[in-house]
N, C-alpha and C positions, 0 to 999 in steps of 0.2 A: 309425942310424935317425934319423929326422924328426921334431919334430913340428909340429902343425899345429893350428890351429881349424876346426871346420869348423861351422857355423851349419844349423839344423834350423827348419821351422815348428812350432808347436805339435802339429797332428796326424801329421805326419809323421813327428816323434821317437818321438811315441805307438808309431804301427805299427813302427817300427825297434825300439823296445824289447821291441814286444809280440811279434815275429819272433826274437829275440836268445834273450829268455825262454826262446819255445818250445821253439827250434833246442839250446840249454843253450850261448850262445857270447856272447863280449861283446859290445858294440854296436863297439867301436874292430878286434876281431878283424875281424868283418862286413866294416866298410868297410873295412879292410886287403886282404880276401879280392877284395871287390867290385870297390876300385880295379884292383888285378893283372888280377883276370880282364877288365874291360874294356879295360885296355891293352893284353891280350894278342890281343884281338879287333882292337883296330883299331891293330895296327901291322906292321911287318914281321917277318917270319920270325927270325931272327936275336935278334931282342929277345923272342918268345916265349921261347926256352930262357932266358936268363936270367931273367923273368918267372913262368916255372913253377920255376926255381931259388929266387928268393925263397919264393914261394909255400909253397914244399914245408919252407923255413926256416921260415915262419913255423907252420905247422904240427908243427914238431919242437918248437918252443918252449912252440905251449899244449898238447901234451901233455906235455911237461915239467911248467909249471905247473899242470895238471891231477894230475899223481903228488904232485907235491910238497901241492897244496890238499887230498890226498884221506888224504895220512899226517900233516894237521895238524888235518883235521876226522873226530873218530870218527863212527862213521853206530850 
């Protein structure tokens, strides 16, 4: 995996966070989520499957992290 910067305006991080909040997902998930899927949209057939391959990784991953946050925080 990569990583990156990626730079926000003041209000715009606001809403990303304040969506992140809502949704119960991180703001780095998000844009992880958001990047795939718009690559997925605008490119060739071929690189969808791979595309939704990550995708479905990264998804295996924060429900992992999710078990694991949920048997270290009692409710």
């Amino acid at each position: 995996m990569h990583t990156t910067t990626v730079r926000f305006s003041g209000e715009t991080w606001r809403d990303l966070k304040e969506v992140c909040e809502r949704d119960g997902i991180a703001t780095a998930q998000y844009i992880r989520e958001a990047t795939i899927a718009r690559l997925a949209q605008s490119t060739q057939i071929p690189q969808v499957d791979r595309l939704e391959r990550e995708l479905g990784e990264l998804r295996v991953r924060v429900e992992r992290m999710e078990r694991l946050l949920q048997r270290r925080i009692p409710r």
